[in-house]
C-alpha positions as CSV (number, residue, x, y, z in Angstrom):
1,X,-18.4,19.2,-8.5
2,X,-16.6,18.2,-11.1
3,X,-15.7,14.5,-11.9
4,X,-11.9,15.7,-11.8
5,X,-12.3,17.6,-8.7
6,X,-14.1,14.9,-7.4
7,X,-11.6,12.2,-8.4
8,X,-9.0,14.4,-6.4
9,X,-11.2,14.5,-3.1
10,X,-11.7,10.4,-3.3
11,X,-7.9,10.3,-3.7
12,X,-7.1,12.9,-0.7
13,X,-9.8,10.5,1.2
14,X,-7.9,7.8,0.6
15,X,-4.4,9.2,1.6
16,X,-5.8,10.0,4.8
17,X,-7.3,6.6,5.4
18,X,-4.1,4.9,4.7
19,X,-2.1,7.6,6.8
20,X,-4.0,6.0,10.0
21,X,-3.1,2.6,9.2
22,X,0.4,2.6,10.8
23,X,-1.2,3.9,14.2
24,X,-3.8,1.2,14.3
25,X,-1.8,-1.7,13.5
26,X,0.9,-0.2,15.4
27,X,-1.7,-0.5,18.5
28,X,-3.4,-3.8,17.3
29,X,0.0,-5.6,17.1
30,X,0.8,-5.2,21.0
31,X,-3.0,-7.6,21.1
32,X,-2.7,-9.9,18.0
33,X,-0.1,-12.0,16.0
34,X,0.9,-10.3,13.0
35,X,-0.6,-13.1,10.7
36,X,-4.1,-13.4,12.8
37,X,-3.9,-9.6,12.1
38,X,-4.0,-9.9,8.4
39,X,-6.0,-12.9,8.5
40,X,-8.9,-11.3,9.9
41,X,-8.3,-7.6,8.1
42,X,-8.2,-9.4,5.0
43,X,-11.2,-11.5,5.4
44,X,-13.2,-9.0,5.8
45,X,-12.2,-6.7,3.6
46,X,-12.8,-9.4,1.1
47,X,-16.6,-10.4,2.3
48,X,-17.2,-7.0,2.3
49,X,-16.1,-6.6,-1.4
50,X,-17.8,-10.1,-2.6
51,X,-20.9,-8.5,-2.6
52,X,-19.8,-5.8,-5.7
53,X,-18.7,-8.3,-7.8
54,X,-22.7,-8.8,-8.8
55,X,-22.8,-4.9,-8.8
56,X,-19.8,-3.7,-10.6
57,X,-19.9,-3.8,-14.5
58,X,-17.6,-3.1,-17.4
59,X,-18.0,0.5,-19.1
60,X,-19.6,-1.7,-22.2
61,X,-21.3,-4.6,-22.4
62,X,-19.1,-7.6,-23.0
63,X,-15.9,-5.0,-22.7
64,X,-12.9,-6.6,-21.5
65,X,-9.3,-5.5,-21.1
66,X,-6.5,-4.5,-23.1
67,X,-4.4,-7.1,-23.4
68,X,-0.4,-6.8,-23.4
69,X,1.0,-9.9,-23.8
70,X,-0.7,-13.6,-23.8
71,X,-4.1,-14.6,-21.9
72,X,-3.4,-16.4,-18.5
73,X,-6.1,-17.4,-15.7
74,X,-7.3,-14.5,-13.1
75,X,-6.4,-17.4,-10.6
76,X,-2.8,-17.6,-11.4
77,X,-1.6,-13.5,-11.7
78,X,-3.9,-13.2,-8.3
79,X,-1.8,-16.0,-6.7
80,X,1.4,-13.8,-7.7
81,X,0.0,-10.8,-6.7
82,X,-1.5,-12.1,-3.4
83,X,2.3,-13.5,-2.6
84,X,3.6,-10.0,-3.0
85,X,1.0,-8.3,-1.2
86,X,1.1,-10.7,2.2
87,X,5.1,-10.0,1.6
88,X,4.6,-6.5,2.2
89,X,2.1,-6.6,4.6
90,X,3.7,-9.1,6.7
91,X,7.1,-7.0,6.7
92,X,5.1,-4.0,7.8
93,X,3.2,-5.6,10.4
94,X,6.3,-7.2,12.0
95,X,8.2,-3.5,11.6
96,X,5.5,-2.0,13.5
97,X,5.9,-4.1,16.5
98,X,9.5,-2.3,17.1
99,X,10.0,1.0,15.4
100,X,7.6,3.6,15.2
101,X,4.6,4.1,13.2
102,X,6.2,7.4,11.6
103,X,9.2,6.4,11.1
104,X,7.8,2.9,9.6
105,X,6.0,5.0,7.5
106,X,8.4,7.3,5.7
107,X,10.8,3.6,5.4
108,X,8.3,1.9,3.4
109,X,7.7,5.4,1.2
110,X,11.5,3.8,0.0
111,X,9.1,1.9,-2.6
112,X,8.3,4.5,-4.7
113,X,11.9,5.0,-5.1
114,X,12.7,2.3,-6.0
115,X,9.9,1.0,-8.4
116,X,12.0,3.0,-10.9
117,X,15.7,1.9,-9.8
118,X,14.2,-1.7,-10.4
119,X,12.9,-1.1,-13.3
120,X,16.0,0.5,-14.5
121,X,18.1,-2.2,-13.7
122,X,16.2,-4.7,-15.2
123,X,15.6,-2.9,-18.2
124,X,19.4,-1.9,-18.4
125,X,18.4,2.0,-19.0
126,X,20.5,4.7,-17.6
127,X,19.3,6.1,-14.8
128,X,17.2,9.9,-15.5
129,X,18.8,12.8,-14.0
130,X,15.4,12.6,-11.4
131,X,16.1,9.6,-10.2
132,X,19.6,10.3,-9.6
133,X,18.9,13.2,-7.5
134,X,15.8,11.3,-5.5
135,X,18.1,8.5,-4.5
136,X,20.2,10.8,-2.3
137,X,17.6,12.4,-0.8
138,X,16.1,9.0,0.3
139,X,18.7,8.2,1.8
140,X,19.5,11.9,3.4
141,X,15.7,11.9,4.9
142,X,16.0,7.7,6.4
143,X,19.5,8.7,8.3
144,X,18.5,12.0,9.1
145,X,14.8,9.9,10.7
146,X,16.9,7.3,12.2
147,X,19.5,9.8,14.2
148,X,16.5,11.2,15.3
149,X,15.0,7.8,16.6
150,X,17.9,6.4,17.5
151,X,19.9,3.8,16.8
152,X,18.3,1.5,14.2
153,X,16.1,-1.2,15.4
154,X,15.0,-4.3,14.1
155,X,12.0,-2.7,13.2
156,X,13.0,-0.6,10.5
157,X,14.7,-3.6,9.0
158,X,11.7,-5.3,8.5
159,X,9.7,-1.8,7.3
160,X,13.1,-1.2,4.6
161,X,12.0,-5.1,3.3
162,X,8.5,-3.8,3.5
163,X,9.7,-1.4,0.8
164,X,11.5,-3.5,-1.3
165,X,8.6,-6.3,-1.5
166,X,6.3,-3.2,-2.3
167,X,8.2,-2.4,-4.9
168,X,7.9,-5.6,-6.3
169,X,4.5,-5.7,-5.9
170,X,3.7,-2.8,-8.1
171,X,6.5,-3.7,-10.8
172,X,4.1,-7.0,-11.0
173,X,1.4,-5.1,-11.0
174,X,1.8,-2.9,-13.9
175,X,3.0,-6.0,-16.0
176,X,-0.4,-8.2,-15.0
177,X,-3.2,-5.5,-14.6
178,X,-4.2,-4.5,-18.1
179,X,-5.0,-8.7,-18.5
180,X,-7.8,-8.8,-16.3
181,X,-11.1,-6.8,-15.1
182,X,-9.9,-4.3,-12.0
183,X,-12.7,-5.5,-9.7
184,X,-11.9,-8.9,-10.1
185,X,-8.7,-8.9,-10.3
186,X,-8.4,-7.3,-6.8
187,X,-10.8,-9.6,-5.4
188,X,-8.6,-12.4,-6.2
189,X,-5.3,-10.9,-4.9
190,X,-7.3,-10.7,-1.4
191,X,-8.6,-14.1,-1.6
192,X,-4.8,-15.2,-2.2
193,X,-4.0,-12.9,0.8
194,X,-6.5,-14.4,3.1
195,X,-5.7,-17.6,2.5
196,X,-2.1,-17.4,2.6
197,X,-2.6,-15.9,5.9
198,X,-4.8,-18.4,7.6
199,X,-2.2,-21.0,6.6
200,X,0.3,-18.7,8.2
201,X,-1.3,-17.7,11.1
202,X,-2.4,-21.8,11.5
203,X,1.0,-22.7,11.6
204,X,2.1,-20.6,13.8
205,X,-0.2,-19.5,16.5
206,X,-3.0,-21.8,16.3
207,X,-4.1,-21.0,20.1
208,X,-4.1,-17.7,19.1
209,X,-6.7,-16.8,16.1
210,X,-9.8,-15.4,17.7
211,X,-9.0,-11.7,18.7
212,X,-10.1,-10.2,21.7
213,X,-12.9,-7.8,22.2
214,X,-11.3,-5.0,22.3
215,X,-9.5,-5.6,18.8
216,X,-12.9,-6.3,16.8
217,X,-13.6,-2.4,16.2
218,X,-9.8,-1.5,14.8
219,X,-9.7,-4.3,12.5
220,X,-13.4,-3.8,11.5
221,X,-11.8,-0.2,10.7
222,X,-9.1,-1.8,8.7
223,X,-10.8,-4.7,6.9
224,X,-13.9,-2.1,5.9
225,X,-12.3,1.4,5.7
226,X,-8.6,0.9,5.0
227,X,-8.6,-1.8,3.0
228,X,-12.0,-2.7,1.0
229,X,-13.4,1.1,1.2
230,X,-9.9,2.6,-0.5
231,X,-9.9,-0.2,-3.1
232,X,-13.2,1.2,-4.4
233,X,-12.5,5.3,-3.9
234,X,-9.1,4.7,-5.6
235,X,-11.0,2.8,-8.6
236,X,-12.7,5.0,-9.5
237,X,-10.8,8.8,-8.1
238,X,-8.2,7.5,-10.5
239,X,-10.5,7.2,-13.5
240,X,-10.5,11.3,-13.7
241,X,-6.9,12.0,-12.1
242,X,-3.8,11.7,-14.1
243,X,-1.4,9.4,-13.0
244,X,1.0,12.2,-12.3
245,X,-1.7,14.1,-10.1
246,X,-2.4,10.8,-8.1
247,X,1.6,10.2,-7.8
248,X,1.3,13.7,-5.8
249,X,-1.3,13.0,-3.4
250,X,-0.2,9.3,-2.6
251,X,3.2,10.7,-1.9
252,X,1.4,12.3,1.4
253,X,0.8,9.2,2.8
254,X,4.0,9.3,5.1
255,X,3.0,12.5,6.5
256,X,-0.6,12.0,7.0
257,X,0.9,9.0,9.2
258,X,2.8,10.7,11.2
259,X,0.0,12.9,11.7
260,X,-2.4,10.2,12.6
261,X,0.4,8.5,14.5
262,X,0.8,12.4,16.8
263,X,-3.2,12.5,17.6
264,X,-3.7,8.7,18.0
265,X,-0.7,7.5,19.8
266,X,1.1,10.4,20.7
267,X,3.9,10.0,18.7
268,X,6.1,12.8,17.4
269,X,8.4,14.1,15.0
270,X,11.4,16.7,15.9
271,X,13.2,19.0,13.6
272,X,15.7,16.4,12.1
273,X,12.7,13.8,11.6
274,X,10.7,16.5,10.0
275,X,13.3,17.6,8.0
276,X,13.7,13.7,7.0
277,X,10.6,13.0,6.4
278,X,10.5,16.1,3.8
279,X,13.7,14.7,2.1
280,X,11.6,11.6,1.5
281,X,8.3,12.7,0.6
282,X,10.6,15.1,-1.8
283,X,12.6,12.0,-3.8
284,X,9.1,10.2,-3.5
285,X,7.5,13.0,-5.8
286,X,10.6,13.2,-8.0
287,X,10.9,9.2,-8.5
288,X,7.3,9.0,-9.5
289,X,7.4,12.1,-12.0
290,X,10.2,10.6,-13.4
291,X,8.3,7.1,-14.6
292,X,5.5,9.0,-14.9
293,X,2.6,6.7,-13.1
294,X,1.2,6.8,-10.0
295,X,2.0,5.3,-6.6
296,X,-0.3,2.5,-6.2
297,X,-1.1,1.6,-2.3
298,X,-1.9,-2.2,-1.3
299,X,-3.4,-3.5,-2.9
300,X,-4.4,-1.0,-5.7
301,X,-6.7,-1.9,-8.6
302,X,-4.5,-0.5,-11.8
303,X,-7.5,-0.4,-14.0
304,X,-10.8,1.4,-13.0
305,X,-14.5,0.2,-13.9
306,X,-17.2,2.3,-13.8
307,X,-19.9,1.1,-11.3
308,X,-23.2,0.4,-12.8
């Protein structure tokens, strides 16, 4: 197999794995608090990625990163980075204990949209004829999801600000990465995620931090699979797929979801939500052609290492 090929497989694995998160947290939420839920997803996703840091090398001795703009400490853009991530996750979390785990997961798609609106803004740039036409369809594909559903619940509130602290997320993102080595750099953002969650979870539901039994293997799953696993495969799949290729597959995640969310939980999707959901993954693959970089998932390494 080719390493292209190959980097297109990891990528397709990866989509898939993230597809199943909305069912399982969806299902873990009705046992744990969302903040002991990322507490203990996050902690071990992070012990379990410790261990490469002693493993995973730069393609050249002594190589370090392209720099754009000046030095600052790992610490500080993993601290930023961290407070975006926990934003996002926490918003979905929350979201998922009221809408469903479809439905929550076309709503957060919304971030790829608008990555480029918020770039365009702050940039003052006209908008490109691509993004014009994705913003309607975005917004065709939610209404046409949530007359399907329902009237709106609080849920999808919380999964809309899931998209809009996503997008900032990767708008930060793209600005920091090239400072710092990908590994490490991702290893700090989930030590600032842990940690801002323990404080969270502490302060909130202190009787309630150790999880029972029945929630070890799911969050095992996420912590290991979902979160540390995909962190590595997207590494380095995106070191031989373009940005534009990568854009492409990520923009399946909402439908593998809904997949995952029909075979786990029993969830499903009728004509209008399909039809929806199609609208969206549609103006998701138009807004990210249109900037031209890929849809990074949390959290996403933006630079890739080889292993060695």
């Amino acid at each position: 197999m080719s390493p292209h090929s190959l980097g297109l497989l990891l990528l397709v694995l990866v989509t898939l794995l993230w597809g199943s998160t909305f069912a399982v947290v969806k299902e873990l939420g009705e046992e744990l608090p969302p903040a002991v839920l990322i507490a203990w997803r996050f902690l071990i996703a992070t012990l379990a990625l410790l261990p490469a840091l002693w493993l995973w090398r730069p393609r050249s001795a002594g190589a370090a990163p392209a720099q754009r703009g000046p030095a600052r400490p790992l610490w500080r853009d993993g601290l930023i980075l961290g407070a975006w991530l926990i934003a996002g996750y926490g918003t979905q979390t929350i979201a998922l204990q009221t809408t469903t785990a479809n439905r929550a997961a076309f709503f957060t798609a919304l971030s790829v949209v608008l990555v480029p609106l918020w770039l365009t803004v702050a940039q003052r740039r006209r908008l490109s004829p691509a993004l014009w036409l994705a913003l309607p369809l975005a917004v065709g594909g939610l209404g046409l999801l949530s007359w399907e559903g329902g009237a709106l619940v609080v849920g999808d509130f919380w999964a809309l600000a899931c998209a809009v602290t996503y997008a900032g997320f990767i708008v930060a993102l793209e600005r920091m990465a090239s400072r710092h080595e990908a590994l490490r750099f991702t290893v700090a953002q989930l030590l600032t995620v842990t940690a801002l969650a323990w404080v969270w979870a502490l302060l909130t539901v202190p009787g309630q931090l150790w999880p029972p039994a029945g929630a070890w293997g799911p969050l095992l799953y996420l912590g290991l699979a979902a979160t540390a696993l995909t962190t590595l495969l997207q590494t380095v799949g995106q070191r031989h797929v373009s940005a534009a290729e990568a854009s492409l597959i990520y923009a399946l995640e909402p439908v593998t979801a809904s997949v995952f969310s029909f075979l786990l939980i029993g969830e499903r999707v009728g004509p209008r939500g399909a039809l929806g959901g199609a609208l969206v993954v549609v103006a998701t693959i138009l807004s990210s052609r249109a900037e031209g970089h890929a849809h990074p998932e949390l959290p996403a390494p933006a630079t890739a290492e080889e292993p060695g």
